[in-house]
C-alpha positions in Angstrom: -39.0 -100.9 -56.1 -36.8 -98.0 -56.5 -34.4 -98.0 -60.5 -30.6 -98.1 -59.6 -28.0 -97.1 -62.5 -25.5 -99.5 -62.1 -22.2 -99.9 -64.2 -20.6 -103.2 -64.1 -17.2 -103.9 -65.7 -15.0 -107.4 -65.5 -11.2 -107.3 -65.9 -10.2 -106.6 -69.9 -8.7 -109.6 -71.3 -5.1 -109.4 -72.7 -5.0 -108.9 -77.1 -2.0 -111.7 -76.7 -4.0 -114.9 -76.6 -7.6 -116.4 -77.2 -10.5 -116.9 -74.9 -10.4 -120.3 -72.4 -12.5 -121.7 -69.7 -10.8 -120.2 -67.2 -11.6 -116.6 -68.4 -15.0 -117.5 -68.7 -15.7 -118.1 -65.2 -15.5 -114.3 -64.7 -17.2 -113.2 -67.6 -20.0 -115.8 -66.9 -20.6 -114.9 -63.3 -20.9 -111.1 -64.4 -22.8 -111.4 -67.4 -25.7 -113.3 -65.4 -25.4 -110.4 -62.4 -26.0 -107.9 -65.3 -29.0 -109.9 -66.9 -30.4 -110.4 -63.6 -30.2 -106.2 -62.8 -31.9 -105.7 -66.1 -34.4 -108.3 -65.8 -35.4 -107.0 -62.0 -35.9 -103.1 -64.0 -32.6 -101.7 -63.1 -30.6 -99.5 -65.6 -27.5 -101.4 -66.0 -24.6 -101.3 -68.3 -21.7 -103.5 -68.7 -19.1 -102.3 -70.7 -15.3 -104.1 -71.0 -12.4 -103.7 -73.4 -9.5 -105.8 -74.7 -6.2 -104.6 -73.1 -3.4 -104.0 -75.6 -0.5 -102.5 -74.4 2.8 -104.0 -73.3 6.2 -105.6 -74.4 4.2 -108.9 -75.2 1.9 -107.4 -77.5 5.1 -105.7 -79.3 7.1 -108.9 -79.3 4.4 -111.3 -80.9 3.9 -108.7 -83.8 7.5 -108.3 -84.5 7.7 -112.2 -84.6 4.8 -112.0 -87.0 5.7 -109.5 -89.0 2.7 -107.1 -88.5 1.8 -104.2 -86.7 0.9 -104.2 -83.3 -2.5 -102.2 -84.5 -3.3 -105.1 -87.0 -2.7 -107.8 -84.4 -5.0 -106.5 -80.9 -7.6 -106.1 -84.1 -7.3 -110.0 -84.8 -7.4 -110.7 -81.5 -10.5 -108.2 -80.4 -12.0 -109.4 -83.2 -11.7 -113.3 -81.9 -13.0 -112.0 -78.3 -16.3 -110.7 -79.3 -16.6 -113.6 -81.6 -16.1 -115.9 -78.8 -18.0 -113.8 -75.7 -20.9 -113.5 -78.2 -20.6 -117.2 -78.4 -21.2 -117.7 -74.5 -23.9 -115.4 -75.0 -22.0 -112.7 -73.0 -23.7 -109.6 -73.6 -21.7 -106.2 -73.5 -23.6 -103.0 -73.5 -20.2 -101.4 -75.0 -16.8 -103.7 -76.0 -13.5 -101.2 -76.2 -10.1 -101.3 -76.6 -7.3 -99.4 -74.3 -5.8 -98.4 -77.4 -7.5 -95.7 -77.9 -8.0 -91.8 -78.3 -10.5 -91.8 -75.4 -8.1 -94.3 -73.5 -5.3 -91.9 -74.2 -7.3 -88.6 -72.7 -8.2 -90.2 -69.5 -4.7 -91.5 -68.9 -3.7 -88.3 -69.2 -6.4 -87.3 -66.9 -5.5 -89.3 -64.1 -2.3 -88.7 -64.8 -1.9 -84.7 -63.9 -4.0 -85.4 -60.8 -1.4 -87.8 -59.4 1.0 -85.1 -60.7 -0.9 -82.3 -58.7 -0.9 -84.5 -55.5 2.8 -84.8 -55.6 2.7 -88.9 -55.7 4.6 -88.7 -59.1 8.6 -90.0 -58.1 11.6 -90.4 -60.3 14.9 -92.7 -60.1 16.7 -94.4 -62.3 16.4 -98.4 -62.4 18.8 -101.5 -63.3 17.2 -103.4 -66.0 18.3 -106.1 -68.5 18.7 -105.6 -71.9 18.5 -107.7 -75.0 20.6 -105.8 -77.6 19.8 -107.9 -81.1 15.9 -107.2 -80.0 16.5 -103.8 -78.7 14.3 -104.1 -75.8 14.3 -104.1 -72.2 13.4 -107.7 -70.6 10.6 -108.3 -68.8 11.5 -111.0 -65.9 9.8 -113.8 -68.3 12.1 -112.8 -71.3 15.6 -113.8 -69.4 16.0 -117.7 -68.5 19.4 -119.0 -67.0 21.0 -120.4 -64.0 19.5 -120.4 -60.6 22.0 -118.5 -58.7 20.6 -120.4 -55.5 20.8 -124.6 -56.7 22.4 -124.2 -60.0 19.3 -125.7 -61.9 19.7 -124.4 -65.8 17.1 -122.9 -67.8 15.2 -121.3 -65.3 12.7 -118.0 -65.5 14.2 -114.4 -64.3 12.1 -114.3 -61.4 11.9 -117.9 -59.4 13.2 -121.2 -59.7 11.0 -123.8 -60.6 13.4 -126.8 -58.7 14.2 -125.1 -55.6 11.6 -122.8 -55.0 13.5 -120.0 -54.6 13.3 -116.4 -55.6 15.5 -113.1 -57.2 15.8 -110.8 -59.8 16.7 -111.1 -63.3 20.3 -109.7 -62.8 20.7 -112.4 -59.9 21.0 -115.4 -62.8 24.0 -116.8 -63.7 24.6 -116.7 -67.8 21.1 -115.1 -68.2 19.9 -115.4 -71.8 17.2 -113.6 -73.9 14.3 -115.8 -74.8 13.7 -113.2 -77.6 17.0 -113.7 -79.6 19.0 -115.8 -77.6 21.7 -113.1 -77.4 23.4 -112.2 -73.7 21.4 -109.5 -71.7 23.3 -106.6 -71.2 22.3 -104.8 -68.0 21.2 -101.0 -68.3 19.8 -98.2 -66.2 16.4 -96.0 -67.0 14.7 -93.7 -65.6 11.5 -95.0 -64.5 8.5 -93.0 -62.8 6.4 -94.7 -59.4 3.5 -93.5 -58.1 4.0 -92.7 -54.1 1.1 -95.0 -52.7 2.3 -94.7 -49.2 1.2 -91.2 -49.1 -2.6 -92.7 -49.6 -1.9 -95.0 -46.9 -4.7 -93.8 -44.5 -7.4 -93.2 -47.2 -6.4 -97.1 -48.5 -7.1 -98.3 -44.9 -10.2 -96.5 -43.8 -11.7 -97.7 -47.3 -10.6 -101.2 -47.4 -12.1 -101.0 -43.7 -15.4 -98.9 -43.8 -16.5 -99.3 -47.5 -18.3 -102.5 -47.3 -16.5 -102.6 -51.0 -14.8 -106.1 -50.6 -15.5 -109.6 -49.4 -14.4 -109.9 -45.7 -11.8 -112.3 -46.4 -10.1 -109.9 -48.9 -10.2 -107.0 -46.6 -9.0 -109.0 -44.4 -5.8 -110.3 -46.4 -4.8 -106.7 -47.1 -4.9 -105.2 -44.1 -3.0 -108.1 -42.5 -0.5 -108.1 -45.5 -0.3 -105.1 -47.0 -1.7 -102.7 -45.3 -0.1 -103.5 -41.9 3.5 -102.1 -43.4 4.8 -99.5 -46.0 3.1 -99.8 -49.1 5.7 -99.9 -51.5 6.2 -97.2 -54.5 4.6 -98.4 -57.6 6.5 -98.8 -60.8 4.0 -97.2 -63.6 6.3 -96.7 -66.8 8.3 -98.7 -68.9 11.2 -97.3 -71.1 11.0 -97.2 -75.0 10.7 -98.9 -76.6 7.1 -100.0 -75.9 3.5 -100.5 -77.2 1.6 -98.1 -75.2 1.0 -94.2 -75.0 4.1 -92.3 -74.8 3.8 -90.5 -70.9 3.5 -86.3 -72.4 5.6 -84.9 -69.5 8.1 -87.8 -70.1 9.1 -88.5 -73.2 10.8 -92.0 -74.5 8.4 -93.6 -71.4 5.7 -95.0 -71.5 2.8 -95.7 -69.4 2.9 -99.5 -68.0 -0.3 -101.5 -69.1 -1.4 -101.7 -65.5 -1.9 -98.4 -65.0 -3.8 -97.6 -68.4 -5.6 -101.1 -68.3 -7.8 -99.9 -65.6 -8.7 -96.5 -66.6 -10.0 -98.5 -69.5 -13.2 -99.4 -67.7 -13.9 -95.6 -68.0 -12.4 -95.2 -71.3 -15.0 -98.0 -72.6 -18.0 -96.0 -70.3 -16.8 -92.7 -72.1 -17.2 -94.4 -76.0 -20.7 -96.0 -74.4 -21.9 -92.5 -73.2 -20.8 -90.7 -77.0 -23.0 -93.3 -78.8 -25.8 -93.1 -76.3 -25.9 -89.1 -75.5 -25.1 -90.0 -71.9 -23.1 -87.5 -69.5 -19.8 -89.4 -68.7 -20.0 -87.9 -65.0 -22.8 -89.7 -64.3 -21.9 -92.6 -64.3 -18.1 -92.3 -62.9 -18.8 -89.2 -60.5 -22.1 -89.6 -59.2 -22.9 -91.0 -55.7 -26.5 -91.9 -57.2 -24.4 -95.0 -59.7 -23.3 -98.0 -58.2 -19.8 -99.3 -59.7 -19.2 -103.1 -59.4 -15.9 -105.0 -60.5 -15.5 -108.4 -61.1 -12.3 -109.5 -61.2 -10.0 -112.5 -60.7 -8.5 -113.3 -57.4 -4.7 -112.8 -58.6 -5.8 -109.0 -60.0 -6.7 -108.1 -56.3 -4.0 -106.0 -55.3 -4.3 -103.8 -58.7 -7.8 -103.2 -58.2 -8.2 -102.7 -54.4 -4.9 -100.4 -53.9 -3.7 -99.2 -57.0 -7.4 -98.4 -58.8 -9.0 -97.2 -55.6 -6.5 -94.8 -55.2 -5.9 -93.3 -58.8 -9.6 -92.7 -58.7 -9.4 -91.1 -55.3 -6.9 -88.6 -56.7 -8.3 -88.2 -59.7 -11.9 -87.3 -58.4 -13.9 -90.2 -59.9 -16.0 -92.5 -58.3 -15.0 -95.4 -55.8 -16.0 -98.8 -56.0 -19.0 -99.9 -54.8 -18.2 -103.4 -54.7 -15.7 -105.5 -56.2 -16.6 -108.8 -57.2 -13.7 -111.3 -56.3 -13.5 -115.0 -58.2 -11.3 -117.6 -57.5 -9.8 -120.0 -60.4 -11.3 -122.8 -62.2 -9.4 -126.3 -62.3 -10.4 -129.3 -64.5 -10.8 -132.5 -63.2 -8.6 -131.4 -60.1 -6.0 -130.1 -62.4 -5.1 -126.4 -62.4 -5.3 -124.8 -66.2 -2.6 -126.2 -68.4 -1.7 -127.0 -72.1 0.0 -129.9 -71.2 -3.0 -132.0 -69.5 -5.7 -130.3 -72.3 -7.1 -128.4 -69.4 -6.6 -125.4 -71.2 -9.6 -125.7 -73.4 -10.5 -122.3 -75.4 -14.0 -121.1 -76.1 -13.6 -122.1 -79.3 -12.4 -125.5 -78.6 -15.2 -125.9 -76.2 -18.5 -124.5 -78.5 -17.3 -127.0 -81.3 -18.3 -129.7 -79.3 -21.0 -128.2 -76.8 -24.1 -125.9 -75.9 -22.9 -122.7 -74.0 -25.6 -123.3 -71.7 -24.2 -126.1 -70.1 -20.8 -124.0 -69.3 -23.4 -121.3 -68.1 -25.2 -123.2 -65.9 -22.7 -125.5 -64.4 -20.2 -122.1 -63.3 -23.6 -120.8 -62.1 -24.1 -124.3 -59.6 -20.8 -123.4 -58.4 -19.8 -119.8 -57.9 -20.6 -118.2 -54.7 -20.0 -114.9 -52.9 -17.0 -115.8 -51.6 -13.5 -116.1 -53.3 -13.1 -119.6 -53.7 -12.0 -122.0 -56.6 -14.2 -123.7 -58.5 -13.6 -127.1 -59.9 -15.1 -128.4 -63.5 -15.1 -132.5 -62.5 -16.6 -133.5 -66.1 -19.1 -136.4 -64.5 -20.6 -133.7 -62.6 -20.5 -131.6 -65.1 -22.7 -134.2 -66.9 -24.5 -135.2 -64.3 -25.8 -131.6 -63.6 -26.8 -130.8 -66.9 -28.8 -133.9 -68.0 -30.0 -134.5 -64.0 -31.2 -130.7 -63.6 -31.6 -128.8 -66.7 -32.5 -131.9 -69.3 -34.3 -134.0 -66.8 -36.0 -131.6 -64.7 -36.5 -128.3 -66.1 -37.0 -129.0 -70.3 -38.7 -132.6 -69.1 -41.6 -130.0 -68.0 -42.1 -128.8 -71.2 -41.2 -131.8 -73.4 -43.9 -134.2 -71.7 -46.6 -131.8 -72.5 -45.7 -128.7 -75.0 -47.0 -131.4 -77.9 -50.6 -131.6 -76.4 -51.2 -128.2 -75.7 -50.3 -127.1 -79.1 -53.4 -129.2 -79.9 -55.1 -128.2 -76.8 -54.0 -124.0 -75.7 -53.6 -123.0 -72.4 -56.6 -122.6 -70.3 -58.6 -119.5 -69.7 -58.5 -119.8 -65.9 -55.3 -121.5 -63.7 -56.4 -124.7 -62.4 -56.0 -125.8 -59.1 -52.2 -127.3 -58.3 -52.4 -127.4 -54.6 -50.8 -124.5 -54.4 -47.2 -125.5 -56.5 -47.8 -122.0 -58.8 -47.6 -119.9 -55.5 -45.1 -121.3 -54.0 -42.5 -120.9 -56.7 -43.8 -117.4 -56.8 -43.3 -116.2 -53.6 -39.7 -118.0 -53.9 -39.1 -115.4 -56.4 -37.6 -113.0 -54.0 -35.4 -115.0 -51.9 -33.9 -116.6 -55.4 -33.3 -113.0 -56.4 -31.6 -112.6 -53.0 -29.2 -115.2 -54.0 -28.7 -113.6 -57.6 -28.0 -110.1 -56.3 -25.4 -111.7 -53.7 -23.5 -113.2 -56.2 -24.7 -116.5 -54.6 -25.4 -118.7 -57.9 -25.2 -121.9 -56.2 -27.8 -121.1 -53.8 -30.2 -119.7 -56.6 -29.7 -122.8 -58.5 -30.6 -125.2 -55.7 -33.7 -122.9 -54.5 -34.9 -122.9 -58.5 -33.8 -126.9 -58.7 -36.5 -127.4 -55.5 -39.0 -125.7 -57.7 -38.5 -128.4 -60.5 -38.4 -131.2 -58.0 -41.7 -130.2 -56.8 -43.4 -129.7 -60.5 -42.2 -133.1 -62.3 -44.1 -135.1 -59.9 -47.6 -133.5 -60.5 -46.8 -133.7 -63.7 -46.0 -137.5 -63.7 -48.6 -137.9 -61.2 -51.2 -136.4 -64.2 -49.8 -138.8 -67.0 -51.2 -136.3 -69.5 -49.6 -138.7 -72.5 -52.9 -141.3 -70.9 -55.0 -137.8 -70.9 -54.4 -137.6 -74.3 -55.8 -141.1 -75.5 -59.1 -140.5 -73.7 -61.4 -137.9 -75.9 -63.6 -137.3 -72.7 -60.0 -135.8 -71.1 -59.8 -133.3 -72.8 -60.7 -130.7 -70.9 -58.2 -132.5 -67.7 -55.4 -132.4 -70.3 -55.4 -128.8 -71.2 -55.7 -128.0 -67.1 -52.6 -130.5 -66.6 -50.8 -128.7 -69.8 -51.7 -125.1 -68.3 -50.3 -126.1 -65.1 -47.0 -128.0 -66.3 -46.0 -124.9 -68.6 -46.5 -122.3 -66.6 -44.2 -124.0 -64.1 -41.9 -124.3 -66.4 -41.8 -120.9 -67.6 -41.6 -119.7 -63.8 -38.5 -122.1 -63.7 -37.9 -120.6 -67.0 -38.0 -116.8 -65.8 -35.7 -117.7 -63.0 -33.2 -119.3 -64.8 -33.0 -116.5 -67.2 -29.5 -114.5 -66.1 -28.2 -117.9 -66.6 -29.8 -119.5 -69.6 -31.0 -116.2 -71.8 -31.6 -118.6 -74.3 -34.0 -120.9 -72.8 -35.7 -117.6 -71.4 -36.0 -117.0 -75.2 -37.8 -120.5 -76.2 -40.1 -120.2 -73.6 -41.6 -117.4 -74.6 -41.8 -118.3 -78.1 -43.4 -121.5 -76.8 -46.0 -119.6 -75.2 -46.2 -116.3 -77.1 -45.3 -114.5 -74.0 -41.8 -113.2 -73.8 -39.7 -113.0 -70.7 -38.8 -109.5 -69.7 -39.5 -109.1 -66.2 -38.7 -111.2 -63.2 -42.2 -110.2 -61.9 -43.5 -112.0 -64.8 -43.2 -115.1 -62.7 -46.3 -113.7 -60.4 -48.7 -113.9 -63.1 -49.3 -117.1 -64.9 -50.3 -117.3 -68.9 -53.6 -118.6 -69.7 -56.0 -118.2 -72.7 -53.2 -118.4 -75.8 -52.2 -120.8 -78.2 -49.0 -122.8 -77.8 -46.5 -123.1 -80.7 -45.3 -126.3 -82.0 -42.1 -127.5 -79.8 -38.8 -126.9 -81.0 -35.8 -128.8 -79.5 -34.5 -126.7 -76.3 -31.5 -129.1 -74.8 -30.2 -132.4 -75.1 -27.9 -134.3 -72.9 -24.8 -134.5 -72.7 -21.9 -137.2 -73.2 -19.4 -137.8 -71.0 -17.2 -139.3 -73.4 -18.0 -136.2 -75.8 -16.2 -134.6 -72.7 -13.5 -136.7 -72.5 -12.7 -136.0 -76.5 -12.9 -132.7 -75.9 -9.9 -133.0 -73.3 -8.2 -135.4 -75.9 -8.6 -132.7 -78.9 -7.5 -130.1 -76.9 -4.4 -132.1 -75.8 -3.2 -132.9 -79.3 -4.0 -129.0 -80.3 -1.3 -127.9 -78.0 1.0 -130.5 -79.0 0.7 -129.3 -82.4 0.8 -126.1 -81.5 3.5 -125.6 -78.3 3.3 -122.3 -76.0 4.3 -119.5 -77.3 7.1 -117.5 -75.5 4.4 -114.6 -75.5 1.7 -116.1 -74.6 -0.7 -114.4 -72.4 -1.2 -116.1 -69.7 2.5 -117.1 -69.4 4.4 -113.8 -70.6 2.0 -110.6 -70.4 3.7 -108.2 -68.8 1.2 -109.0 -65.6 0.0 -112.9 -66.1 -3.7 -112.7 -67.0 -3.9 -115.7 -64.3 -1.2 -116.9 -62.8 -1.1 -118.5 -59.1 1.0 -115.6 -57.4 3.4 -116.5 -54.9 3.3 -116.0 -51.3 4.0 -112.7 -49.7 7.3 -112.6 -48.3 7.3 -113.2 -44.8 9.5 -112.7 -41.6 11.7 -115.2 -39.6 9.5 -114.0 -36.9 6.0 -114.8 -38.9 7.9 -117.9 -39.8 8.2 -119.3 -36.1 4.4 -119.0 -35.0 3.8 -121.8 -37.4 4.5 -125.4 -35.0 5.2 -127.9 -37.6 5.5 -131.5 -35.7 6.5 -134.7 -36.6 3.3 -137.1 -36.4 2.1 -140.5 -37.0 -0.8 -141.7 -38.7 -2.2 -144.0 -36.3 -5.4 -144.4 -38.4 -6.9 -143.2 -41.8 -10.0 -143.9 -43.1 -12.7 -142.7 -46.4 -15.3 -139.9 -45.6 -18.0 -141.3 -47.6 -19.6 -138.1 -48.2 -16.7 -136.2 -49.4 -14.8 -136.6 -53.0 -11.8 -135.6 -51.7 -10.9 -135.8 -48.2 -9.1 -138.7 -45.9 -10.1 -138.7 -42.6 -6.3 -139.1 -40.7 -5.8 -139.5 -36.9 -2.5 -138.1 -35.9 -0.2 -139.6 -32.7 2.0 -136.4 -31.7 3.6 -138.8 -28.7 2.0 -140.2 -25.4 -1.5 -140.1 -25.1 -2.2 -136.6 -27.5 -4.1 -137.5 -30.6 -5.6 -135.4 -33.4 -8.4 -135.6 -36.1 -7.5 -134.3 -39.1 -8.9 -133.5 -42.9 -6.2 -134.0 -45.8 -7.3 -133.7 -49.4 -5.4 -136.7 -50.3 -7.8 -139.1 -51.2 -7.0 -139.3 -54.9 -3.3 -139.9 -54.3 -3.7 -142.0 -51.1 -5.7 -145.6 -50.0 -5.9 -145.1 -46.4 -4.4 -148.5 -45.2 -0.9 -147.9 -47.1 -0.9 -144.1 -44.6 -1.3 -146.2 -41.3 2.2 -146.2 -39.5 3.8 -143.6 -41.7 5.4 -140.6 -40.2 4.2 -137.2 -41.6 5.2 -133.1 -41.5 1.7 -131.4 -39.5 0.8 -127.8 -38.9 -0.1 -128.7 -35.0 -1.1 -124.8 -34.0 -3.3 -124.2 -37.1 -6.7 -123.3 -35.7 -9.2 -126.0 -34.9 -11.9 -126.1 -38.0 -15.7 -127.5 -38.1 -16.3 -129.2 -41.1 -19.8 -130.7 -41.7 -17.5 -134.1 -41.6 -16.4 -133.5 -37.9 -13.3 -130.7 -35.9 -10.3 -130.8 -38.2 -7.4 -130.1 -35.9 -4.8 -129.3 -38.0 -3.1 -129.8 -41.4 -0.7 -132.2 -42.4 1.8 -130.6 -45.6 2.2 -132.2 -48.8 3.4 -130.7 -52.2 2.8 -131.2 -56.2 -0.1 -130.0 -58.4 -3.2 -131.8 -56.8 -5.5 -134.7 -57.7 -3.1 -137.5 -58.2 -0.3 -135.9 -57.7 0.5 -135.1 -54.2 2.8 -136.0 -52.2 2.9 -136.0 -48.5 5.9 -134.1 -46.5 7.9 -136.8 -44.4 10.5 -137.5 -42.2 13.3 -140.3 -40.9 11.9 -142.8 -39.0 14.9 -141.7 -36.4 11.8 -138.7 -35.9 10.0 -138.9 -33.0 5.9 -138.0 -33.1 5.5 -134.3 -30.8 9.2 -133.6 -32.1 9.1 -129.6 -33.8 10.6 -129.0 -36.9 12.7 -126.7 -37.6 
C-alpha cells in the first residue's frame, strides 16, 4: 500500500465562547478520519487554530475589562483543555492571531491585489457613538419596519419572518450601550469573486472535491447567477490585523480565519523542519476540510478561490456535516440542549460521545440527532454488552491461564473478522462511521455466542479444563482485540487497554490479521461501564439551571460572532418566478395512521378532490395522534417529487412550522377551502 501525506484541518472555533456538543460533532468525526489515516500507515497531520479576530472578541474584553490578547488566551487555553478531554488529538493547535497568521494574510492578500479582484466604495453603516464602534447587524435591535414587532435583531424579524438591514429599523438601538445608532459611511474593500466565476464552476463541477448534493446546491444557487462582491474589511476600530495598503481597515475575520489552516501548517512545519510548500503546494498532499454545513459557502467559493489566486493548493475534499439536535430539539440554552464539554465530561466517559456521533455520521450532509435512550441504549447494548463483555467474561482466567501458543480452532470467526478488515476501512476512509460501526457490531454479534456457547466461568471449575479454557480464553481475546483494532479511530482509549491487557499494543490496522498467542495476560482493569439514563436526564437538568444562572451573553459566539459559529442560515432569496413552480394545495386527511418502524413519521393519506388521493410521510408523530388529523384540512406541496422511502412512495409534503419534536404545528386553512384548491 502506497504512504499518502495528508493534511486535515476542521473549521477554528471562535475565542468568544466555550466548547459544546454541537462543535464536537465536527471535531469527533475528523479526529477519528485522522486516527484511522495514521493507523492504516499514512503520514497525516491535523492541525486547527482558535479564531480570534472580530468586533465580538473586542466587545467582550471591553465589557471585562482586559485585553483582547489576555482573553482569546483564556479561551484557547479552555479549548485544548476541553479537545484534549474528547481525546481530540491535534498534530499542531494555533491561533489566527499571530505573526505567521499575519504574513500569509498579507500573502494572499497582494496576489488578489495583482489579479485586480481588490474593489473600493464607500458603505452605509450604523454607528454606536458612546461605544465608538461600528454595529454589526446583531448589535442594533428595534422595530420591525415590516409588522411593527419591538425589540427585534438588525437583520430579520423573529414574528413575521421578514427580512432588511440594520438602517431599515425603526428607533434602532445599540445593544452595546443602549445609545441611538447614528448612521455613517466607510470605505470598505470586496474582493471581485465574479471575475473567478468560470474557475469556481469548472471546480465545484470537475474536482470530485464536494458531496454531490453540495455541488449541487451551488451551482443551482449560486453559481447559476452573479456572484456577488465580497465584503473583506471592517473599519477601525477592530480586533484584527490592520490591512498595510489600507490603513484604519482591517481584514474581516472571514477572510484571515481561513488562511489560518495554513498559518497553523506553517508553525507545525517550523517545529518539525518541514518545507511549508509541501504540504500547501504540492499535488503529491491531499488537503481535506471538515467543516459545518452553515460554513459552506466560505469554504467552497471564497477559500477555493483565494487559494487559486494565491498559488496554493486546492482542496481535495471537503468534508461537509450537518448539525446535531438533542432529543429533537435544535441546540439551545433555554431547553439545556446546549450542553458544553465541560458540562458533559463531569458527568460522562468521552467514549460514549465518540462512539454514539460515530453510529450516526455518514458521508452525506445530514443532521444527526442525540435521542438520549438511544444514546444509552447504544452504549451499554454495543460497546458494554458486546464488545468489553468479550473481555470481561474471560480476561480473569487467562491471567491465570496465558494465551495459547497455537490459535485454536473457532470455525473460522478469527478470519472472518479479518478479511472484514478492509471493507470496515472502506467505510472509515468514506467518512461512513455508521456503516463501520454496524460491520464491527456483526463482528461482536458473531464472537459473544462462542463465547457463551464455551462457558469458560464452568471451564474454570473443572482442573482437567484447563487446557479447553486457555483455547476458549485465546479465542475470546483475540476477538476482542480485532474488535478492539477496529474500533480504534473511535475509542483510542480502549485501543490502549487492550493492548496493555495483552502486552501487545495497537499500532497498525493490519495488526488485526495476526492474532496474539504465547504471552501472559495482565490482571483486568475496568474498561467501560454503562450508562444511566437518568444520569442523562440530570445532565440536561444541570445544564438548564447553568444557563439560567448564567443568561446569554450579547457576545456570545454562537449568537453574535461576527459570522455565527452555527447558526441555521436562512433561505436564499428567491424569485416570484421560483416561487410559482411550487403547487401548494388545499388537502384533506382522509386517513393517518403510525409507521411502526419509524420514530418519527405519520403515515397521512391526502384527498386533493374527486377521486385523486395521495400517500404521504409527515414528521409529525410527536406532535400529532393520528385519529385527532382525520377530517382536518391541511397546506401540501402537491408537485414536490414523488420519494421512496423504505416505509412506501411519499408523494408530497404537507407544511407545518415551529422548532420540531413537540412543537409543530401543521399549516391550515378555512373549512370554506376546497381539497385540489391552489394556494396562492
Amino acid at each position: 500500500m502506497n504512504t499518502r501525506r495528508i493534511l486535515v484541518t476542521s473549521a477554528l472555533p471562535y475565542a468568544n465562547g466555550p466548547i459544546h456538543i454541537g462543535h464536537l460533532v465536527e471535531y469527533i468525526q475528523t479526529d477519528i478520519w485522522v486516527r484511522f489515516q495514521k493507523l492504516r500507515g499514512h503520514q497525516c497531520i491535523y492541525v486547527c487554530a482558535d479564531d480570534t479576530h472580530g468586533t465580538a472578541i473586542m466587545i467582550r474584553a471591553r465589557q471585562e475589562g482586559r485585553c483582547e490578547s489576555d482573553l482569546i488566551a483564556a479561551m484557547q487555553a479552555a479549548h485544548e483543555r476541553d479537545f484534549a478531554g474528547f481525546e481530540i488529538e491535534f498534530d499542531h493547535y494555533g491561533s489566527t492571531n499571530s505573526d505567521e497568521n499575519r504574513e500569509l494574510c498579507q500573502v494572499f492578500w497582494q496576489a488578489l491585489r495583482s489579479a485586480d479582484l481588490i474593489a473600493q466604495r464607500s458603505v452605509d453603516q450604523l454607528y454606536d457613538p458612546m461605544a465608538e464602534t461600528f454595529l454589526a447587524d446583531r448589535f442594533v435591535r428595534g422595530t420591525c419596519p415590516k409588522c411593527g414587532a419591538a425589540n427585534q435583531p438588525g437583520d430579520n424579524c423573529s414574528k413575521c419572518g421578514a427580512t432588511y438591514s440594520p438602517t431599515d429599523l425603526v428607533d434602532p438601538k445599540s445593544t452595546l450601550s443602549g445609545a441611538t445608532p447614528e448612521l455613517r459611511s466607510a470605505e470598505h474593500l470586496f474582493v471581485r469573486l465574479e471575475k473567478l466565476h468560470d474557475f469556481l464552476r469548472q471546480w465545484v463541477e470537475e474536482s470530485d472535491a464536494l458531496q454531490p448534493e453540495t455541488a449541487n446546491y451551488l451551482l443551482g444557487h449560486f453559481l447559476k447567477d452573479p456572484l456577488r462582491d465580497w465584503d473583506v474589511s471592517r473599519p477601525q476600530p477592530y480586533f484584527g490585523f490592520e490591512i498595510p495598503d489600507a490603513p484604519g481597515n482591517y481584514w474581516y475575520v472571514w477572510f484571515d480565519a481561513p488562511i489560518g489552516y495554513v498559518a497553523s501548517t506553517q508553525q507545525w512545519c517550523n517545529r518539525n523542519g518541514q518545507d511549508l510548500a509541501d504540504w500547501w503546494k504540492s499535488d503529491a498532499t491531499e488537503i481535506h476540510h471538515f467543516i459545518g454545513k452553515d460554513i459552506t459557502y466560505f469554504h467552497t467559493l471564497f477559500w477555493p478561490g483565494m487559494l487559486k489566486t494565491a498559488g496554493f493548493r486546492l482542496p481535495t475534499q471537503v468534508h461537509i456535516h450537518g448539525f446535531l439536535t438533542v432529543d429533537g430539539e435544535k441546540m439551545a440554552k433555554s431547553v439545556g440542549t446546549l450542553v458544553t464539554a465541560e458540562t458533559f465530561l463531569r458527568h460522562h466517559d468521552p467514549a460514549y460521545l465518540r462512539y454514539f456521533y460515530a453510529t450516526k455520521l455518514t458521508s452525506r450532509v445530514e443532521d444527526i440527532d442525540l435521542g438520549l435512550e438511544e444514546f444509552a441504549d447504544k452504549v451499554n447494548s454495543d460497546l458494554v454488552g458486546k464488545v468489553v463483555n468479550l473481555a470481561s467474561r474471560t480476561a480473569k482466567f487467562a491471567a491465570r491461564t496465558g494465551l495459547a501458543t497455537e490459535y485454536p480452532d473457532d470455525g473460522g470467526l478469527f478470519q472472518q473478522a479479518a478479511d472484514a478488515g478492509e471493507e470496515i476501512a472502506a467505510a472509515y476512509e468514506a467518512c461512513d462511521y455508521a456503516r463501520a460501526m454496524r460491520k464491527i457490531m456483526e463482528l461482536a454479534d458473531r464472537a459473544n455466542p462462542y463465547v457463551e456457547h464455551a462457558k469458560p466461568w464452568l471451564l474454570n471449575k473443572d482442573p482437567a479444563a484447563s487446557q479447553q479454557l486457555q483455547d476458549v480464553c485465546t479465542v475470546a481475546l483475540n476477538l476482542f482485540r480485532q474488535l478492539a483494532i477496529y474500533l480504534a479511530p473511535v475509542l483510542p482509549r480502549l485501543a490502549q487497554q487492550c493492548g496493555d491487557l495483552l502486552g501487545s499494543p495497537i499500532r497498525a490496522w493490519d495488526q488485526s490479521r495476526i492474532p496474539v498467542l504465547g504471552t501472559a495476560v495482565a490482571p483486568f482493569q475496568h474498561m467501560l461501564k454503562r450508562v444511566k439514563l437518568e444520569d442523562l436526564q440530570k445532565m440536561i437538568e444541570e445544564t438548564k439551571a447553568e444557563n439560567a444562572a448564567s443568561p446569554p451573553s450579547t457576545t456570545a459566539a454562537w449568537e453574535d460572532s461576527d459570522e455565527p459559529l452555527r447558526a441555521e442560515p436562512l433561505a436564499e432569496e428567491i424569485t416570484i418566478d421560483d416561487f410559482a413552480k411550487v403547487d401548494l394545495r388545499v388537502a384533506r386527511v382522509v386517513a393517518a395512521e403510525h409507521v411502526p418502524e419509524a420514530n418519527k413519521l405519520l403515515k397521512l393519506t391526502l384527498s386533493l378532490g374527486g377521486e385523486e388521493r395521495r400517500q404521504v410521510f409527515a414528521g409529525i408523530k410527536a406532535a400529532y395522534e393520528p385519529e385527532k388529523l382525520v377530517g382536518r384540512l391541511v397546506v401540501m406541496v402537491a408537485n414536490l417529487k414523488p420519494r421512496q422511502m423504505r416505509f412506501g412512495l411519499s408523494e408530497g409534503m404537507v407544511t407545518a412550522a415551529g422548532p420540531g419534536k413537540t412543537e409543530v404545528f401543521l399549516l391550515g386553512v378555512d373549512e370554506g377551502a376546497k381539497p385540489g384548491q391552489r394556494v396562492h
